[in-house]
Structures are given as C-alpha cells and as structure tokens.
C-alpha positions in Angstrom: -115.5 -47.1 124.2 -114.2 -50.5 124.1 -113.4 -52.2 120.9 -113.3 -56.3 121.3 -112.1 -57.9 117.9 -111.7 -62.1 117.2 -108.1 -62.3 115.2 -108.2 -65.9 113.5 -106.8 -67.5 110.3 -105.3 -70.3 108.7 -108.0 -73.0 108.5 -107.2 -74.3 105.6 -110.7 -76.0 105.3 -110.7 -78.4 103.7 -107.3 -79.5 102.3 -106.0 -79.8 105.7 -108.9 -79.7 108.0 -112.4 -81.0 107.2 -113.7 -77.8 109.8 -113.1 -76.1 112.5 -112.9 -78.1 115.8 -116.2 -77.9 117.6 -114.4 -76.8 120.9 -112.5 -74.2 119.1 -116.0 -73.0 117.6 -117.8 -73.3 121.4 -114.8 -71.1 122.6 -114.5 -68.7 120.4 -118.6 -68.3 119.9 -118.2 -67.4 124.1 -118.3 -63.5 122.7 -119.7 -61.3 121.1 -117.1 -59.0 118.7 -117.0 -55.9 117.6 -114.4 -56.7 114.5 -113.4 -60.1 113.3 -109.5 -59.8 112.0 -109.0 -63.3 109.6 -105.4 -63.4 108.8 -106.3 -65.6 105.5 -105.9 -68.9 104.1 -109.7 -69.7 104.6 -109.4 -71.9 101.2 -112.8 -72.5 101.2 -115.7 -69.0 100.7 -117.8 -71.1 103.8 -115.0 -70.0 106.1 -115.9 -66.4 105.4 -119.7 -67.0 106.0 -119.4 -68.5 109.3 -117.2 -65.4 110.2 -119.9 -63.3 109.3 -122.1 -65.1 111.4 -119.9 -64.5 114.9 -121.0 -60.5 114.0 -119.7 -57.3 114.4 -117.3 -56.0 111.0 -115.2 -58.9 109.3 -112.2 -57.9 107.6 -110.3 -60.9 105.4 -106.7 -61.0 103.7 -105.9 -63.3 101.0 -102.9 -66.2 102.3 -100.9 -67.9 99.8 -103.4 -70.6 100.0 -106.5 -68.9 98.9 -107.9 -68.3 95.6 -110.3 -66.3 96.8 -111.1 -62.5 95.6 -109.9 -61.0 99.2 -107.0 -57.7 99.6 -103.6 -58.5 100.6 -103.6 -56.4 103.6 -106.1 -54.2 105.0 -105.2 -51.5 107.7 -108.2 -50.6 110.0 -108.9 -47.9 113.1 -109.8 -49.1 116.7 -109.8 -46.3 118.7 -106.9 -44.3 119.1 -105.0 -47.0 116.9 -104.5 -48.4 113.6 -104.4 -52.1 113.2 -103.1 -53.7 110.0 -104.1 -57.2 108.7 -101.3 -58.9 106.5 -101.0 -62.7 105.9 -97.4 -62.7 106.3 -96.7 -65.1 103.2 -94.0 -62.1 101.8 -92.1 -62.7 104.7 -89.2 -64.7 104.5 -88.0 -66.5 106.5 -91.5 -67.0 108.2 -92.9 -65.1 110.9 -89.1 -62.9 110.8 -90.1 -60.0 113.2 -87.5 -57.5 111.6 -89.4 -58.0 108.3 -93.4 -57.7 109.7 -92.0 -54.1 111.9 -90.9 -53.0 108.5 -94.5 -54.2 106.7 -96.1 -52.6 109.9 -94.6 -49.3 109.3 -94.9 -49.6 105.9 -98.8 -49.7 106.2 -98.5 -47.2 109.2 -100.1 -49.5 111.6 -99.3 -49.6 115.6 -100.5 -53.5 115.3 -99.9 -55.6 112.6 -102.2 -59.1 113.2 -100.7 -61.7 111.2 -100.6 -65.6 110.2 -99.0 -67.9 107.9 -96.7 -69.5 110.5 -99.6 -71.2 112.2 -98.2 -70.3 115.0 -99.5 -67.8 118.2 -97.0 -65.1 119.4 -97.3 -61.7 120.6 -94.2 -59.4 120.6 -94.1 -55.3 121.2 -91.0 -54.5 119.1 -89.3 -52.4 121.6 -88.1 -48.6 119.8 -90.7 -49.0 117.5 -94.1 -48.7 119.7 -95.7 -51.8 117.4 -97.2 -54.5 118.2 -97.4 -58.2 116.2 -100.1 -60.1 117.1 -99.9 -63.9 115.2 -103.3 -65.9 116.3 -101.9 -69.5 115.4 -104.1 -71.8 113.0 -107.8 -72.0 114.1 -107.7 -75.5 113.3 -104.7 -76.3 114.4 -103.7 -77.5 110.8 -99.6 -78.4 109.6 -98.0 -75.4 107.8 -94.5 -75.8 107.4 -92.8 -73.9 110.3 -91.1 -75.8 112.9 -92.5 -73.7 115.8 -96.0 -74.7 115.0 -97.8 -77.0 117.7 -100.9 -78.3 115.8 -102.8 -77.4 118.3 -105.8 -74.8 117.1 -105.7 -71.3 118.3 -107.0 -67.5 118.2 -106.2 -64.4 119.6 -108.7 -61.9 121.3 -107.6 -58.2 121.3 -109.1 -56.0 123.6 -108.7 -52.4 122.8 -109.9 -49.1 125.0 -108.1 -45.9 123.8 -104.4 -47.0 123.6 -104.4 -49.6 125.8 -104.1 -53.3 124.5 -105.4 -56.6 126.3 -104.3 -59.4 123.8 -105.5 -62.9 124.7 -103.6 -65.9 122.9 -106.5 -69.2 123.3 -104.8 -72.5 122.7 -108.0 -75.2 122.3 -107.5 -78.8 122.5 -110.5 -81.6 123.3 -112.1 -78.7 125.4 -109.4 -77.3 126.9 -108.6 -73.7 127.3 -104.8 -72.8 127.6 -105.0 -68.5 127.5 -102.3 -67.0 128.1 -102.8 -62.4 128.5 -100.2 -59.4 127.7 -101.4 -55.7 128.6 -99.7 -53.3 126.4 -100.2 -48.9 126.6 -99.1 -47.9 122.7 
C-alpha cells in the first residue's frame, strides 16, 4: 500500500503571519493524506485544527516557538520505514546535517522530517541510508537563517514499501515551483 503524508511547519501564525496564504492552502488541500507530519512552531492551537481538517493521522512537535502542550519528537512507521518528526531547534548551527544524521539515528528513524530553518531541502546522507526531509515555512514567514527565501513551502512524501517520492512545493501568488527526488532506503 501506498502511504501519502503532508510534511509542513513553521507558520508562525500570528506573530509573523496573520495565516496561511490562500494559494498555499488551495495547493496543499489538492490531496488527500494519509499522515500529516507538522514540524512545529504552529504558535497558535488553530494551526493544529486546520491540520486536522486536511485528514488522515496528524502528528505535531513542539518548535522553540510554541507554547503549546505538543512532544519534542515523535518517530512514526510508513511502511517498511520509520520516519522521525523533530523541530530541529537543538541543532546548532541550524539545519547542520552532521547533527540531524546523529538525532536521526538517535531516534532510529530512516527519515527524519524537520524545520526550524524555514527553509526546504532534501539530502540522503550518503553511508548512512537516512533521509532529511526539511518542508520550508508554510507561510513563508522570516526565521533567522540566511538560506531562507520567504517564500511559503511544503513537502509531500510519497512512500510504497521502501521507496521514497519526496516533493519540495514552493507557492508564491499561485504559482507552483515543485521540484521531485526518488529515493530506494
């Protein structure tokens, strides 16, 4: 069976962003998901009830932004895999790959989905067989890293057995930048 799961975070709603875009929302709302993977700083409980709504299983981390009652990771099956949802605020400096393989392995996850650089990248840590899937900010919003474009984003995995479609979506005014890797774990 197929699993399809939404990986989105950093909204920061609303000290940095009133909501989310309405052509991020139209996007994203294109499919239906089996699991919903939010990477954190929500900083506002509404941001959790309009993931609920997208359906399928929503799974939420706490970022360094929220003051919410949420886990600091959470480490998930999809098929044949195990995917691990960490905000990525105990990572210094931000986004540092060396230090989310050794948080990966540390939960004992093949893919670690994470945020806090506001910023989408995907990179298969060669040697290690693990995968770091970063959606970007959903809004768009500033967060402090000099890679980030302020332009809105999410990720959409796409998971059969061990095989891995991960879809980087980069919304702005209505249009779609997607860029696709296809990885075998």
């Amino acid at each position: 069976m197929t699993v399809k799961a939404l990986a989105i975070g950093d909204f920061h709603i609303p000290s940095r962003s009133y909501w989310i875009p309405e052509s991020v929302e139209l996007e994203v709302k294109k499919e239906r998901y089996d699991l919903v993977l939010c990477t954190g700083d929500l900083t506002s409980e509404d941001v959790i009830y309009w993931l609920e709504s997208l359906g399928g299983k929503v799974y939420v981390v706490r970022g360094n932004m929220d003051h919410l009652r949420l886990p600091t990771s959470i480490s998930v099956k999809v098929e044949e895999l195990r995917v691990g949802l960490y905000h990525g605020a105990g990572v210094y400096p931000r986004g540092d790959v060396a230090k989310l393989t050794a948080k990966a392995r540390q939960m004992g996850v093949d893919i670690l989905v994470t945020g806090h650089t506001h910023y989408p990248e995907v990179v298969m840590v060669e040697g290690e067989g693990i995968l770091i899937v970063n959606p970007g900010s959903a809004t768009g919003a500033w967060g402090g890293d000099e890679r980030a474009t302020m332009i809105p984003s999410f990720a959409v995995l796409t998971v059969d057995s061990r095989r891995v479609e991960v879809k980087i979506k980069e919304v702005l005014d209505g249009d779609v930048r997607e860029r696709t890797w296809i990885f075998n774990l």
